[in-house]
N, C-alpha and C positions, 0 to 999 in steps of 0.2 A: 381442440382443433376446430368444431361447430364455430367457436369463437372470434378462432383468427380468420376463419374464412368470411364471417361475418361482419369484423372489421374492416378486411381487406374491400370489401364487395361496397361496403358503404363510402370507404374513402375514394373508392373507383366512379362513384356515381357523383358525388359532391365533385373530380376533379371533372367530371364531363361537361356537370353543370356550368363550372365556375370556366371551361372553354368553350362551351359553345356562346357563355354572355360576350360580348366586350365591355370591361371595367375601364374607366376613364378617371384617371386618379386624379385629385386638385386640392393645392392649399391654400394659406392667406396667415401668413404671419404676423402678427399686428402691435404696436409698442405704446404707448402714449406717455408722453410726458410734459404735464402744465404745471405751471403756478396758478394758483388761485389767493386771490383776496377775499373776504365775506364780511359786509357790514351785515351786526348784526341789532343793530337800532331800533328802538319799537318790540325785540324777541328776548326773551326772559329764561338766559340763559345761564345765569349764575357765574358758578365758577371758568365757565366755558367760555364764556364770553374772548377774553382778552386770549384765549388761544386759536380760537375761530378767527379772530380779525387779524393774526399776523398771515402775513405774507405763507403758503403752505405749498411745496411744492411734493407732486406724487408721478412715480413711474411705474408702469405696469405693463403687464400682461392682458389685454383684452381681453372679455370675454368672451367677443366672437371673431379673435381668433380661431379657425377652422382647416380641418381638413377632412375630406369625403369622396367622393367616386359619384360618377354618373352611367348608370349602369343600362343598356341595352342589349334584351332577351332576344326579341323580334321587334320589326316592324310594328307591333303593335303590343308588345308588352315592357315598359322601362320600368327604373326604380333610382332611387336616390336614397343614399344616406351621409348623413354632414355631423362632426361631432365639432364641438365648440370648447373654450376652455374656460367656462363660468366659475370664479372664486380658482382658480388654478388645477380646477379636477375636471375631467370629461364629462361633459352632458351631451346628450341627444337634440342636436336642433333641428334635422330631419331625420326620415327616415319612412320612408312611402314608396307603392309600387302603384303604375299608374297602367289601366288598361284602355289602348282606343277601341270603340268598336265601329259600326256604321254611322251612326250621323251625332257622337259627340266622345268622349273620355270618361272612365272613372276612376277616382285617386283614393287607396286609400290608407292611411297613417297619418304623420305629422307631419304638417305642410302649413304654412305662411294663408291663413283664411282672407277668405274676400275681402275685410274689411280691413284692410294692409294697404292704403294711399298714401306712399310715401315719395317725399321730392325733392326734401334737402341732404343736403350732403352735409350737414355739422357730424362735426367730429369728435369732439369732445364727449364727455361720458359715455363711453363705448359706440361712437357711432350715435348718441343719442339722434341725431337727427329731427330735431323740433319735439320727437315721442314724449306725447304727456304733456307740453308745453305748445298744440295748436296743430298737432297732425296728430290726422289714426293711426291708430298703432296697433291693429288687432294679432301682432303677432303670429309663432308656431303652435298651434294646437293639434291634437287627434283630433281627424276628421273622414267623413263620408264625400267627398268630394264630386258634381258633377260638371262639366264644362261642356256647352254647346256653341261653339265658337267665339265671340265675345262674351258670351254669357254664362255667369256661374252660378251656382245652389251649391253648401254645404251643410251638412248637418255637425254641427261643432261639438266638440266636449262643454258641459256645461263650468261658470263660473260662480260660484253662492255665498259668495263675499259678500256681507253688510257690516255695516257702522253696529256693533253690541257687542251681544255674547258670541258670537262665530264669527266677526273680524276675524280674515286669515285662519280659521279652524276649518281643518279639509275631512274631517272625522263627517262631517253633518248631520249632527247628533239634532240639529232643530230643523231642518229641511227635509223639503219633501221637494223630488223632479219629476214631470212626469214624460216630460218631450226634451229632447236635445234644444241646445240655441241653432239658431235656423240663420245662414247668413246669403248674402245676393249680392252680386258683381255684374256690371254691364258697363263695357265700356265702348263708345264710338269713334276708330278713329278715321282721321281725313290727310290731305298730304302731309300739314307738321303740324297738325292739332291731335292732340287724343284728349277725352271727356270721359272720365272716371266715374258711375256713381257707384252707393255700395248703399246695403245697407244691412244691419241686426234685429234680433229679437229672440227675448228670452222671459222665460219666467218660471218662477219657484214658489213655495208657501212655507213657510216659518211658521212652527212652531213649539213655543218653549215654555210653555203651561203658563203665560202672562198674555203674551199676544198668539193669535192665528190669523194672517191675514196674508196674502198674496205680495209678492216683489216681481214688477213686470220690467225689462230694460229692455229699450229701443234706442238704437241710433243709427243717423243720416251720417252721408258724408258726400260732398259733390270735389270733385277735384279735376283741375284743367292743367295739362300741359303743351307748350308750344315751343318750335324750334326754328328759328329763322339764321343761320346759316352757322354763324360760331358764337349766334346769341341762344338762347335759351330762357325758360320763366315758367315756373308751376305756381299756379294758385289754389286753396282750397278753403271750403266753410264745413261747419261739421256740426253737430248740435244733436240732444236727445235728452233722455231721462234716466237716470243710474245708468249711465254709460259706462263707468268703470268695469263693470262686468262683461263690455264687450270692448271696449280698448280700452289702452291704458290712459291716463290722468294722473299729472303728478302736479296739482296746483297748492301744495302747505308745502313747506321741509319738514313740519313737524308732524307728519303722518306719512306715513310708507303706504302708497296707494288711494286713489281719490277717487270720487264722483259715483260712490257707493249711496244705498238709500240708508236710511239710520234706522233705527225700531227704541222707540222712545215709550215708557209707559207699556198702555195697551195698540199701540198703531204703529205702520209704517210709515215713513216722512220721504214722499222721494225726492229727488234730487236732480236739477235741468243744470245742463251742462250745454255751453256753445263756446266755440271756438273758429281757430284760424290760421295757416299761415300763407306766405309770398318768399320764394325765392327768385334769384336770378343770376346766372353764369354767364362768363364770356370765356372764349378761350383763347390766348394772345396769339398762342404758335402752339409746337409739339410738346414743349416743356411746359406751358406755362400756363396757369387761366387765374380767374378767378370770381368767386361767388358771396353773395350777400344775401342773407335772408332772418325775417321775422316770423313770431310765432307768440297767439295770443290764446288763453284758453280763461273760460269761468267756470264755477258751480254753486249755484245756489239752492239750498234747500227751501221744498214748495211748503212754507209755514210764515205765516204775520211777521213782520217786520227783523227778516231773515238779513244778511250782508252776503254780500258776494264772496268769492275766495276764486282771488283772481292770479295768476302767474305771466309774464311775457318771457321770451328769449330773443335777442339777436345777436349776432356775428357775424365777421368777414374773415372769409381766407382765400389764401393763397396756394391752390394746389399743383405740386410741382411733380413731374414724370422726369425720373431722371436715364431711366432705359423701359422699356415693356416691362410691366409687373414690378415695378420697382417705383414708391411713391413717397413725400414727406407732402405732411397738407399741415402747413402754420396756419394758427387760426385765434382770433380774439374775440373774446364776448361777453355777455352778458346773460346771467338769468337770475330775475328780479320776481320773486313771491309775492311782494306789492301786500296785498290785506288778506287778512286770511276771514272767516267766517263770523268770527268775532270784530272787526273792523278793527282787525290791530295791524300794524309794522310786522313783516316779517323778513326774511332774511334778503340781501343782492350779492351774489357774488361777480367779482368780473373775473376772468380768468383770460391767459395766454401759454401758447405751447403750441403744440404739435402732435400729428400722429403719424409713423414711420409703417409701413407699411410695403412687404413684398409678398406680390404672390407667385406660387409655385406648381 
């Protein structure tokens, strides 16, 4: 009896709770589907080869496809949670409660960090958006979140990816943290200018009974947006050192994640990374617009007679509203891997298609 009254009394509290918030539900249902071509000339791909460079066409399920709630307690306490549909199973893309007090907010869970300047709208690879290819991309991390009007401070989850033995090992069996990465947002804006900066920092010490030495990652990012009536245009430059630990860098095909530092021997080797991109939008009428933009990123490792490992991307498309929340954006492009570190060829695909898109 203890039991059922126990029961009863907690499902009583939870439906109080869940009526005095107001829940604001939302979705975003997303489709893609492109052809793509890949030279893969200069890339030493074997057997692969002649199946790479036909014609490949692929439909899917985006991964951030989402649906989540935007949730207000009080005036001064909200929360968000967004779940996504990464490889076709649910992930966490958000999920943060934020509180205002007197003279600024505190956020704290999974939230999109400062160093998040993003301005194009490519569509392809899930919304890639130039990420990895000449925009920051510091994505959804845990975080300690503060904001003081345009200005932000977060204390990040750390990232302790290097080029060795702990590439992608999250065990960190050779790392040592001793501070969170530390990130900074200040943005100015004016009638239809806003001025982005951001920036990171982070570091760890490796150790794996050959090397002991420190991995420190910083990076910049300045980014401008401006709007002049149904024209539009973001620019941005971006540059640091083992950046990859604080956004993403996708400059090889043939390594899954970039602009890490290496640990070679007895030492660390770091790794200067700069990049860049320029978009620009017009929009015709209600239905119709369209936008063009590039995106150029490097990394080269700080050691004698190093090569660059360089990528660009561009594209144009056509993005069409066919009722409120209802979208298809056809779009054609390019992303061209150009040399990788070794001064070799590496892969260009061009691709076309579309991404069908309603939300809800």
């Amino acid at each position: 009896m203890k039991k059922i009254i126990v029961a009863v009394a907690a499902l009583a509290l939870m439906a109080g709770s869940a009526y005095a918030a107001e829940w604001n539900f939302y979705g975003s249902a997303r489709v893609s589907t492109f052809w793509s071509d890949t030279d893969t000339d200069g890339v030493e791909l074997d057997e692969f080869d002649d199946y790479l460079e036909e014609v490949q066409f692929t439909e899917q399920l985006q991964s951030n496809a989402r649906i989540g709630a935007n949730v207000k307690v009080s005036d001064e306490l909200t929360g968000r949670f967004e779940y996504g549909a990464s490889g076709g199973v649910a992930n966490v893309r958000l999920l943060y409660g934020e509180w205002e007090f007197i003279s600024g907010k505190l956020l704290v869970g999974k939230d999109y960090v400062p160093m998040y300047l993003t301005g194009s709208n490519q569509v392809v690879g899930n919304d890639a958006a130039l990420s990895g290819w000449g925009e920051v991309d510091g994505s959804r991390r845990a975080q300690i979140k503060l904001t003081f009007g345009d200005f932000q401070v977060a204390f990040v989850e750390n990232n302790t990816n290097y080029y060795g033995a702990a590439l992608g090992d999250t065990t960190d069996d050779f790392v040592d943290v001793v501070i969170p990465m530390i990130q900074l947002q200040y943005a100015l804006t004016f009638d239809n200018v806003v001025i982005t900066m951001a920036g990171g920092f982070q570091t760890f010490d490796v150790d794996d009974g050959i090397v002991d030495d420190g991995v420190t990652s910083w990076g910049l990012g300045l980014d401008a947006a401006a709007t002049f009536g149904a024209f539009s245009v973001t620019g941005q430059v971006n540059g640091g050192t083992n950046v990859g630990n604080i956004y993403n860098i996708e400059v090889s095909d043939l390594v899954i994640g970039s602009g890490y530092a290496a640990v070679v021997g007895n030492e660390v080797i770091d790794n200067d990374a700069m990049g860049g991109r320029i978009a620009a939008g017009y929009t015709i009428n209600e239905m119709l617009g369209v936008e063009v933009g590039y995106g150029y990123q490097q990394t080269e490792f700080d050691v004698s007679n190093s090569e660059k490992d360089e990528v660009q991307s561009y594209y144009i498309q056509l993005p069409i509203t066919l009722a409120p929340g209802v979208h298809i954006v056809p779009e054609v492009g390019v992303v061209d891997y150009m040399d990788n570190a070794f001064g070799e060829d590496e892969s260009e695909t061009t691709y076309f298609g579309a991404k069908w898109q309603i939300n809800f």
